[in-house]
KOLTOR-423802 format. One line per 5 residues: their letters; for each residue x, y, z of C-alpha. Coordinates in steps of 0.001 Angstrom, whole numbers, plus 524288, in hexadecimal, padded with zeros to 5 digits. Each point is the difference from the previous one (the first is absolute). Layout:
// KOLTOR-423802
a) X,Y,Z | ...
This chain:
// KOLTOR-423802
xxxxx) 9F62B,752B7,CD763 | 809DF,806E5,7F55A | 7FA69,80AD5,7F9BB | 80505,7FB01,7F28C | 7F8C1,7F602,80212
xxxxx) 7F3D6,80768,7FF55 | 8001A,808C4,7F513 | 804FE,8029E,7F033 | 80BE6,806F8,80185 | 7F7CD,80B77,7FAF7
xxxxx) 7F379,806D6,80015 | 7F7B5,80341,7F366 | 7FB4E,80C99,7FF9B | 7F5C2,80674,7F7D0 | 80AAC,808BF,7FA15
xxxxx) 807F6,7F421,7FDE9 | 7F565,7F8BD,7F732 | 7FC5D,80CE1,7F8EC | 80E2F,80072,7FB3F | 800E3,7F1D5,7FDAF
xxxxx) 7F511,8020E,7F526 | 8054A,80B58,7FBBF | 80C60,7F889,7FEDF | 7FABE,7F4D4,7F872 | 7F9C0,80AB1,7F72D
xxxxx) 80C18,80530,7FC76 | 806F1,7F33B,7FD52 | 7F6C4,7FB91,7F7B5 | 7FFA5,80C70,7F574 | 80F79,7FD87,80152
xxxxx) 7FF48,7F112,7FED4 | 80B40,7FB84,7F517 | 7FAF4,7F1F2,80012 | 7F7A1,7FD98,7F3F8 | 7F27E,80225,7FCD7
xxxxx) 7FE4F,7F5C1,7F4FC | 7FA24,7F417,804A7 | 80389,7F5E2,7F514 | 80CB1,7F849,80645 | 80606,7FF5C,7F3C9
xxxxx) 7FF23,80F47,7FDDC | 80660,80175,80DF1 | 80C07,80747,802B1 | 80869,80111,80C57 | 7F83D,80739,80C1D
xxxxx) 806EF,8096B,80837 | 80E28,7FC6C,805B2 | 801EE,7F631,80997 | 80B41,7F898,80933 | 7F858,7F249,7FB6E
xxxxx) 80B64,7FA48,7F8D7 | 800B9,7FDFF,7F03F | 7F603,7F4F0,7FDAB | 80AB9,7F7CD,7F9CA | 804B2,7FCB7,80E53
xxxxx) 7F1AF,7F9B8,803DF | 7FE04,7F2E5,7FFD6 | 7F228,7FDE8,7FB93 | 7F5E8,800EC,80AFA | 7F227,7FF49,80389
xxxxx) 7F865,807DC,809C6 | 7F469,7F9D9,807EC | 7F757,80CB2,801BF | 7F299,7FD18,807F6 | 7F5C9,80BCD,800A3
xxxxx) 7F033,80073,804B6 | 7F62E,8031C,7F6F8 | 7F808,7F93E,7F474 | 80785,7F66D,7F7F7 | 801B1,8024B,7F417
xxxxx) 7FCCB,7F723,7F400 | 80B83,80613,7F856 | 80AB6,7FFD8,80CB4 | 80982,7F66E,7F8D7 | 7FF3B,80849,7F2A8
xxxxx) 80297,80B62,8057B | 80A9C,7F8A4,809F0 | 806FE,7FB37,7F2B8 | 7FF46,80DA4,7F9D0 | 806C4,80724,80B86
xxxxx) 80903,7F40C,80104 | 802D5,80343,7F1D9 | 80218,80DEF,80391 | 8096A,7FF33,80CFE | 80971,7F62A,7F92A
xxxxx) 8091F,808BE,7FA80 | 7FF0B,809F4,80C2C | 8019B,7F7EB,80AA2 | 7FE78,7F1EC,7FAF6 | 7F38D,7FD1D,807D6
xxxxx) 7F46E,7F6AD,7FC5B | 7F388,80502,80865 | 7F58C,7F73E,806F1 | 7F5DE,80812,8053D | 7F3FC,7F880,805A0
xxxxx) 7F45E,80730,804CE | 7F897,7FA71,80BB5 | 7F355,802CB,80273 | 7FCAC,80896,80B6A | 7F7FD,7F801,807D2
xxxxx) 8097D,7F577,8017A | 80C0E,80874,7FE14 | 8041B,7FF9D,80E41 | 7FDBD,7F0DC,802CE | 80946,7FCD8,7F378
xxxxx) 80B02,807D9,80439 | 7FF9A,7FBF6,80CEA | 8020D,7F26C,7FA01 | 809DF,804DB,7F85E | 80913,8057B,80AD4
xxxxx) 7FCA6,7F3FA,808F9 | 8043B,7F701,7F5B3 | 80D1F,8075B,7FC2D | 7F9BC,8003F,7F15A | 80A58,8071C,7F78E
xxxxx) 7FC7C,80C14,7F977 | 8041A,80E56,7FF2C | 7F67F,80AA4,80118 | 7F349,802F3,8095F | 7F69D,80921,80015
xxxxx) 8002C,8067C,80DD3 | 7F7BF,80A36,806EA | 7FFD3,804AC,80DDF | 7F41A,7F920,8027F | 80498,7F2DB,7FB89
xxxxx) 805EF,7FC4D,80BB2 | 80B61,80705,7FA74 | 80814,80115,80D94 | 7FC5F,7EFF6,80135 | 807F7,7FE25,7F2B9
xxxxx) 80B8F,80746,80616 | 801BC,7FA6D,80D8D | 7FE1A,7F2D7,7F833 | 8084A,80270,7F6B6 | 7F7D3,7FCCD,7F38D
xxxxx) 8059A,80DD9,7F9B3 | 80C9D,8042A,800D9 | 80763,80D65,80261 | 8032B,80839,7F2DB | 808C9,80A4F,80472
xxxxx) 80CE4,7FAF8,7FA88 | 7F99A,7FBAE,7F35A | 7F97A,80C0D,7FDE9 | 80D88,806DE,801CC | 8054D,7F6E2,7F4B0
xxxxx) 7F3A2,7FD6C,7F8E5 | 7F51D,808F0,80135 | 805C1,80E19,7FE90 | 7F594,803E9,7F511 | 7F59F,7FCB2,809B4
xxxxx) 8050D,808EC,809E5 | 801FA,80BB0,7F84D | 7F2F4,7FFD6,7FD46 | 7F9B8,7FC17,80C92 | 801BA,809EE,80A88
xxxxx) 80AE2,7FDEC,8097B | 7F836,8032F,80D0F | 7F4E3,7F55A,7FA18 | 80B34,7F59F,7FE77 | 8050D,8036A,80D2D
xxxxx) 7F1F7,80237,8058C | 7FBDD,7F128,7FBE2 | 80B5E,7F9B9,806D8 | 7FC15,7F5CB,80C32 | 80AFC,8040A,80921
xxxxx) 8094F,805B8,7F784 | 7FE4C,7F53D,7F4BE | 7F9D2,8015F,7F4B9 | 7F785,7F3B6,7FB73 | 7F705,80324,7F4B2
xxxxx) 80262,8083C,7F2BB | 7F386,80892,801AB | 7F77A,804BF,7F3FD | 80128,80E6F,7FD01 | 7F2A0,803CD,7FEF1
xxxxx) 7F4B1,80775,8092C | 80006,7FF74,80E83 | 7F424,805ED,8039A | 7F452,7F7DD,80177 | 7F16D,80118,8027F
xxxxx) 7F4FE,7F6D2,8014A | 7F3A7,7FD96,7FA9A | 7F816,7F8A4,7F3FF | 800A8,7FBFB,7F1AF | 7F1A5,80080,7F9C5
xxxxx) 7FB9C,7FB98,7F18B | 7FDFE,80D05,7F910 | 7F7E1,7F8D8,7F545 | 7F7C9,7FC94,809EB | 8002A,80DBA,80722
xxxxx) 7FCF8,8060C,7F473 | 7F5A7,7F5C4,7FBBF | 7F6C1,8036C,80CAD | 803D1,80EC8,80013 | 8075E,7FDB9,80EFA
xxxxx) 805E2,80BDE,803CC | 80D4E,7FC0C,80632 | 802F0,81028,803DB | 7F522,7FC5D,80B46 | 80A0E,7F5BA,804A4
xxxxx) 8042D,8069F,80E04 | 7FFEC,7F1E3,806C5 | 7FEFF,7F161,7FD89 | 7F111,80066,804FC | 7FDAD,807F9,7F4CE
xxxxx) 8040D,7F53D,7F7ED | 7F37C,7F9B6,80367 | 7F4E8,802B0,7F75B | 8096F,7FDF5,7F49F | 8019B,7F320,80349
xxxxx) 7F10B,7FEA9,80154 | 7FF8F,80270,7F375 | 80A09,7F706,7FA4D | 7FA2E,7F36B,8092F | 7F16E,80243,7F8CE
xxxxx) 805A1,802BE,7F3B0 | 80BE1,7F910,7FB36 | 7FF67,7F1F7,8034C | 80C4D,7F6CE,80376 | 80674,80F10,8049D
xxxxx) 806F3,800AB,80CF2 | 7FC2B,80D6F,803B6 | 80DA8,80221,807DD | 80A32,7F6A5,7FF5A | 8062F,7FA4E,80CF0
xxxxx) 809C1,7F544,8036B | 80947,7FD03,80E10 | 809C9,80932,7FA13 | 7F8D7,80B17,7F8BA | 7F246,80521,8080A
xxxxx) 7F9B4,80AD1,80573 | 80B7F,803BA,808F4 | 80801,8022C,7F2DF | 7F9CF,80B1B,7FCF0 | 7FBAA,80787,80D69
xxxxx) 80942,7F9BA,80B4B | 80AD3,809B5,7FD55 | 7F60B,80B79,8012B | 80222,7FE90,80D38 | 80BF3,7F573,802EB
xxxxx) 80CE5,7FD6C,7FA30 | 80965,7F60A,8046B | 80C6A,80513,8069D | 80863,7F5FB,7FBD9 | 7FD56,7F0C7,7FA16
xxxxx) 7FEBC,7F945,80B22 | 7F3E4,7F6F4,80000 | 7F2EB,80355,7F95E | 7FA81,809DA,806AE | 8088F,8021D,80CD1
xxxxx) 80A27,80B80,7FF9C | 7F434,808EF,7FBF1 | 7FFD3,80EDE,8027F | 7F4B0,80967,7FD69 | 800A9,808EE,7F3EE
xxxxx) 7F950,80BBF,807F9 | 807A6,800BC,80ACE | 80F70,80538,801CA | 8056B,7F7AB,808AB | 80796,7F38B,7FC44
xxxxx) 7F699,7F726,80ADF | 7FBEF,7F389,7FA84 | 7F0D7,7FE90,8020C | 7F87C,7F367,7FFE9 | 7F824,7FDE4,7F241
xxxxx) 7F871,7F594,8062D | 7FA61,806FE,80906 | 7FDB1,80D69,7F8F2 | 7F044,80226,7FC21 | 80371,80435,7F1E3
xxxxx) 805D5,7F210,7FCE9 | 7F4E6,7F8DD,8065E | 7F6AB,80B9F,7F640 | 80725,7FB69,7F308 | 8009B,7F0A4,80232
xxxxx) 7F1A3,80180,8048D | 7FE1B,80826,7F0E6 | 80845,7F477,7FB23 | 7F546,7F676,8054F | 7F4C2,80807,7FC94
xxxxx) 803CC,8004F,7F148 | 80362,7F06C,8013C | 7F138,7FEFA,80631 | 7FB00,80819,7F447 | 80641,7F713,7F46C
xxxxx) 808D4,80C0A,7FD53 | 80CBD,7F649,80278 | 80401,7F296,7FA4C | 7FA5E,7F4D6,80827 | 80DDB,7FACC,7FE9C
xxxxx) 807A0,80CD6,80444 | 80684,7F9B4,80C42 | 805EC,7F69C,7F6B1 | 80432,80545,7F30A | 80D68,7FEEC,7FC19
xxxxx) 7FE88,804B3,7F130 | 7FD4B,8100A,80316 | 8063F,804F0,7F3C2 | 7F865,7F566,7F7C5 | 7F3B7,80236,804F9
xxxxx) 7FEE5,80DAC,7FD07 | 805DF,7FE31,7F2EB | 7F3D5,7F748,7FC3C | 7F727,80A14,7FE0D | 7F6B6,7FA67,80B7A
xxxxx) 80446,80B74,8085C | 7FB0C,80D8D,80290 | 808C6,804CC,80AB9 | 80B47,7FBF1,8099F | 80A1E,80723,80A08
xxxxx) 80C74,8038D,7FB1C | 80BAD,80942,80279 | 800A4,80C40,7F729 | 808C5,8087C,7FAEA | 7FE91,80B59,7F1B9
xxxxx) 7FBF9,7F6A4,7F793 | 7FE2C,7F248,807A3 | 7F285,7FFC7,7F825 | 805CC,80184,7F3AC | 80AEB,7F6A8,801BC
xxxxx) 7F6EA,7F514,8051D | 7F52A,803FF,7F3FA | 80C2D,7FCFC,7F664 | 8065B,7F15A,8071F | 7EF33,7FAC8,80139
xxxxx) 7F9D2,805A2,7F3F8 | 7F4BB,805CC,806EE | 80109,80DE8,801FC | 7FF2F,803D9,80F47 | 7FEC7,80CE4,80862
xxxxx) 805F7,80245,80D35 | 7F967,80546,80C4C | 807E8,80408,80A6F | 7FB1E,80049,80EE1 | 80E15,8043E,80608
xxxxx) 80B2B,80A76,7FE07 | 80DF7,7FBE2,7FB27 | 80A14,7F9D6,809B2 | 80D00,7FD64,8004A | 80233,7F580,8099C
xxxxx) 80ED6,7F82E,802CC | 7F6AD,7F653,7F959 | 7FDC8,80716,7F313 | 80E81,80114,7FE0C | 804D0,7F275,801A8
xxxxx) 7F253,7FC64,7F9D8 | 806EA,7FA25,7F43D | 80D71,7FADD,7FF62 | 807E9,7F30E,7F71F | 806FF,7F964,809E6
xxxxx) 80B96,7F5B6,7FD88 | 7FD02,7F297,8052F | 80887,7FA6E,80A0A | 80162,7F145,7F4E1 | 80413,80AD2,7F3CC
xxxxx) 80C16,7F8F6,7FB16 | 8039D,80B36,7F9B5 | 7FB59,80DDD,8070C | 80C78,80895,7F995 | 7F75C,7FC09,7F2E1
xxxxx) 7F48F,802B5,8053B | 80311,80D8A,805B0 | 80405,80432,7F090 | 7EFE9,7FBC4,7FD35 | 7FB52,807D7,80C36
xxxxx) 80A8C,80BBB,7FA4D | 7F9D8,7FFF2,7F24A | 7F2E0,8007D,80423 | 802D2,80F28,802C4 | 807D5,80237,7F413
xxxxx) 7FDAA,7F878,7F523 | 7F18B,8049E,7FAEB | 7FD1B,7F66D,7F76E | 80245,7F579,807DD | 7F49D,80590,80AD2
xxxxx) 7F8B3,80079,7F681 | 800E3,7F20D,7FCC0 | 7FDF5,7FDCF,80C05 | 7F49B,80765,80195 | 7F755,7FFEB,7F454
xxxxx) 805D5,7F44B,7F830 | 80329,7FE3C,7F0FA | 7FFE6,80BE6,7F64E | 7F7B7,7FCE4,7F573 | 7F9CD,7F3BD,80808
xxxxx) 7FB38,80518,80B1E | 800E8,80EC8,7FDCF | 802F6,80B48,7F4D7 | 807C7,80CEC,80377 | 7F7D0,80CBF,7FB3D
xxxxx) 80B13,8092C,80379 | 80CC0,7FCC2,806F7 | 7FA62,7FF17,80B95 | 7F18B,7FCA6,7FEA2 | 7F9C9,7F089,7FCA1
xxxxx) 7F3A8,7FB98,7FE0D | 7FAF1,7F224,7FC96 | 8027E,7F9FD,7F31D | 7F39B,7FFFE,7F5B6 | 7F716,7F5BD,805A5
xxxxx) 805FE,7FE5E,80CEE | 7FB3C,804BE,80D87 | 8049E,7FC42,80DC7 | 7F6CF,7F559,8014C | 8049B,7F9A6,7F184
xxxxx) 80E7A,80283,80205 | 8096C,7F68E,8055A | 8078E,80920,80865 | 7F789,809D7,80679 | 80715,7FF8C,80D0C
xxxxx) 7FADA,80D00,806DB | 80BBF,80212,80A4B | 8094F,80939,7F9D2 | 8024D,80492,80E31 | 80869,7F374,80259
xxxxx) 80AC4,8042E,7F791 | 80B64,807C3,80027 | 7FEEE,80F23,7FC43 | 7F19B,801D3,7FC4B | 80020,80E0F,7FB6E
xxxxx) 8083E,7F8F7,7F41A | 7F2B7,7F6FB,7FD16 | 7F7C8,80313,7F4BE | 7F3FF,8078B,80179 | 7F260,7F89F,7FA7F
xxxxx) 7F793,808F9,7F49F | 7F768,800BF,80CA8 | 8084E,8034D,80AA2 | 80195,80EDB,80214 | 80CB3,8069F,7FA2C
xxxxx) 80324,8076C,80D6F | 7FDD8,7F49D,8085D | 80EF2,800BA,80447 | 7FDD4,80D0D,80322 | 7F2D9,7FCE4,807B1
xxxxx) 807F8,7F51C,8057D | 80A3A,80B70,80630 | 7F30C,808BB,804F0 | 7FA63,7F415,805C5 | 80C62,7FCEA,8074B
xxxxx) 80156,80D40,80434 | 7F27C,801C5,8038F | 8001A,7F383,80872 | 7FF1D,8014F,80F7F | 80BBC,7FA4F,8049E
xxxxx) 7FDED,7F537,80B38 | 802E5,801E1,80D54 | 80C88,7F4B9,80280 | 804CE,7FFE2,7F249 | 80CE5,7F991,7FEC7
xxxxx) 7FC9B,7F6C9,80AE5 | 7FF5A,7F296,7FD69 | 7FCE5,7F571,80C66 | 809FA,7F560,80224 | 7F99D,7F293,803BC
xxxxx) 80889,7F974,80711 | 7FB48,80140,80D21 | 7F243,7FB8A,7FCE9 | 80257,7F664,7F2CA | 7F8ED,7F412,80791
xxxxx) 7F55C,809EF,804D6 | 7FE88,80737,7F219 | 7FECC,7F091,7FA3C | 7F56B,7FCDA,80A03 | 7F886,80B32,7FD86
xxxxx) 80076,8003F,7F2E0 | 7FA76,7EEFB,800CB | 7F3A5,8053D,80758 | 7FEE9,80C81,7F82E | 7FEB6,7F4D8,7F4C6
xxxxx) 7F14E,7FAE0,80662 | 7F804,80BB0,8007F | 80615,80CD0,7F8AE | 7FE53,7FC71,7F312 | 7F043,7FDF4,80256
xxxxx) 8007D,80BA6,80757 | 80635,80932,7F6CE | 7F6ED,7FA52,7F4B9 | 7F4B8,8031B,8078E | 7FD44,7EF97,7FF98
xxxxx) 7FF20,7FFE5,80FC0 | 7F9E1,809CE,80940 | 80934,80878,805F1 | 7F5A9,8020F,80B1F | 803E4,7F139,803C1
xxxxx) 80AC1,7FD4F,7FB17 | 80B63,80984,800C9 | 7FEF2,7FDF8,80F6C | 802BA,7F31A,7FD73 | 80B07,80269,7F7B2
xxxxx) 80578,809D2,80820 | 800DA,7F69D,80C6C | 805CC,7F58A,7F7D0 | 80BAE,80B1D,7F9CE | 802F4,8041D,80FE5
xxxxx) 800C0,7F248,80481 | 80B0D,7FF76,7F419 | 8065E,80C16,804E2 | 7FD34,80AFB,7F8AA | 7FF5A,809C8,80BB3
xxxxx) 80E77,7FB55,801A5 | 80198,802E7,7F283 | 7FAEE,80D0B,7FECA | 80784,802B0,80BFF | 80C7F,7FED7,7FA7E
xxxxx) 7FE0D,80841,7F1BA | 7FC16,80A35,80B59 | 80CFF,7FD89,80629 | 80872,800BF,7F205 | 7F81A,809F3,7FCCF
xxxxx) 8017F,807A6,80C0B | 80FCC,7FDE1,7FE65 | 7FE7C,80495,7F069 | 7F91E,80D83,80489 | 808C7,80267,809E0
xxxx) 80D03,7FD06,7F78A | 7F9FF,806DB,7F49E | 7FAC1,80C71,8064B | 7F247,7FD15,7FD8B
């Protein structure tokens, strides 16, 4: 097998990220673009080879992202519509999806040829699937032509470093890269019964707290579980991380040792320990009885029925989550920061193969790192409407409004663009950029970053495994079955579907990648 066909045509390093932040940092004290977020106020953002706007016919970008939708979307689509028509003659779609059934509707989408422009993409998205199929397409030449404010502001070894051999296929968000896992908890409740989070050390000692809450506070879901967002969220990476995206679960190393040897998750006593805690808290009434089966995550919690759930951290993931649900939440954490090849490509905007016009497209993606008030937009809605600016770059709600009341409250800055440029929330902590650089610098950096697994040999094995994967694991991770009799069953339905074969050959690439790469 060709090496290029097993690895990004560069590694990440933790150097590499610490001076992508401090990068970003820089560009955004230096930004030109303007800060005023009324579209009639607006004045031309930093220089640019789009052409002069009186050469575009008029065009509209189909934009499809996951999240919450938003009761204001088509409002805030018309105001940014408003806003790009003299800059690069655009009208904007954006449609939000909800999370549970994001990856089922796109899927439809590609199968059916639907025209659009823009996707959401992450590593873990079957993002190598979308390439080898052809559902995104390769932005090199247009970001030569199109997206040079982008890449003076992104790092160059990132933009190189998140190529699939030697192509680049996503626009990725300028933001943190570090990551660490653990849970989101009510503080009006912590504070209510006196719980004393600092004697956190462990998920177990989680426990009596959600004692409490199941005697006390009717109609709560002590901690908050679905087939996408469990127990494994928040402690699994304690002691695995995924080499590569490959299938769920398979490609695994171990955090604690050195060597770049995949080991068998299945098999290893401290995953049978946490789906067994999974099933004891299920047992206990500290999970929803419908956990296996939830699609609406993000709703859930924002209905004020839940007292904790798993989630991926970062400075400030508490406060940023307290501000999109209107309920303020504190953050545990239960593992150190990594920096995994999955962290980086973790979110991209990728061109879609049906985009009738990706040249247009790529002058969006460009102004989404240069244009400030346009992120914004993007981000937090409607000056005035859905938000009021206490300094130039600080917002709060309007008088009246929170984040369950507005009608854009969308929560995912982190999709867009150049997010040092977003707008801090009165809540949000004035150095988080700054905590953002320490975290990335502080973060371990993962055995096997910069490789990425290439399917190909194993697609019909990856699809099989992933169809019996389907009947047990989300019951399992929920803590709905018993692990004790059940993961044995699931495990001899996932090698009957191949995935010894499979793990076998992300050993093989990733033998090849260490070897090439000096590792």
């Amino acid at each position: 097998m060709k090496l290029t066909r097993t690895r990004i045509s560069a590694a990440l390093g933790l150097t590499l990220i610490s001076s992508l932040v401090l990068n970003a940092c820089s560009s955004n004290t230096g930004s030109t673009s303007t800060s005023s977020p009324a579209p009639a106020a607006s004045t031309a953002t930093t220089a640019s080879a789009t052409p002069a706007p009186a050469k575009l016919d008029p065009y509209t970008i189909k934009m499809f992202v996951p999240g919450v939708p938003q009761k204001d979307q088509e409002l805030v689509n018309a105001e940014i519509s408003k806003y790009l028509k003299d800059k690069i003659n655009v009208t904007l779609d954006m449609q939000v999806i909800d999370w549970g059934s994001w990856a089922d509707k796109m899927n439809l989408k590609y199968a059916s040829n639907e025209v659009f422009d823009i996707t959401w993409t992450t590593s873990w998205d079957n993002w190598v699937g979308k390439i080898q199929n052809k559902s995104i397409i390769p932005l090199d030449d247009l970001i030569a032509k199109y997206g040079q404010d982008a890449v003076k502001i992104v790092n160059p070894k990132v933009m190189n470093g998140i190529k699939y051999n030697g192509v680049t296929y996503g626009m990725p968000t300028n933001k943190e890269f570090a990551a660490n896992k653990g849970f989101l908890v009510r503080k009006d409740l912590v504070d209510k019964y006196k719980f004393d989070l600092s004697t956190v050390k462990k998920p177990e000692d989680m426990e009596p707290f959600f004692e409490v809450i199941k005697k006390n506070e009717p109609g709560m879901i002590p901690f908050l579980s679905s087939k996408g967002n469990a127990l494994f969220i928040a402690v699994q990476e304690g002691n695995f991380y995924g080499a590569s995206s490959s299938a769920t679960n398979l490609g695994v190393l171990d955090r604690n040792n050195k060597d770049l040897k995949l080991v068998d998750l299945y098999s290893d006593p401290r995953y049978m320990e946490m789906l067994k805690l999974a099933n004891k808290w299920y047992k206990a009434g500290y999970i929803n009885k419908d956990a296996a089966t939830l699609t609406d995550f993000a709703g859930t919690y924002r209905s004020g029925k839940v007292f904790a759930f798993p989630e991926t951290l970062k400075p400030g993931k508490d406060l940023e989550v307290s501000q999109a649900s209107g309920q303020k939440w504190v953050q545990v954490e239960f593992t150190k920061p990594l920096i995994t090849t999955g962290s980086v490509l973790g979110n991209m905007l990728s061109i879609s193969r049906t985009s009738k016009n990706p040249e247009r497209v790529m002058m969006f993606l460009n102004l989404l790192y240069s244009d400030k008030t346009l992120l914004n937009m993007i981000a937090f809605g409607l000056e005035g409407k859905h938000f009021v600016k206490k300094d130039a770059n600080t917002i709060d709600f309007p008088q009246g409004v929170t984040a369950q009341t507005s009608g854009y409250s969308l929560g995912a800055p982190y999709m867009f663009g150049n997010q040092f440029n977003d707008y801090l929330w009165t809540n949000e902590d004035p150095q988080k950029w700054e905590k953002y650089n320490k975290f990335n610098t502080d973060g371990e950096e993962a055995k096997g970053i910069g490789f990425i697994f290439n399917n190909e040999n194993v697609k019909n094995e990856i699809s099989a495994y992933t169809n019996a994967l389907a009947e047990f694991y989300p019951g399992l991770i929920t803590g709905t079955l018993d692990p004790v009799e059940y993961l044995p069953k699931m495990v001899e339905k996932l090698k009957a579907a191949g995935m010894d074969k499979i793990n076998k050959e992300v050993q093989t690439q990733l033998d090849a990648w260490a070897a090439a790469n000096k590792k």
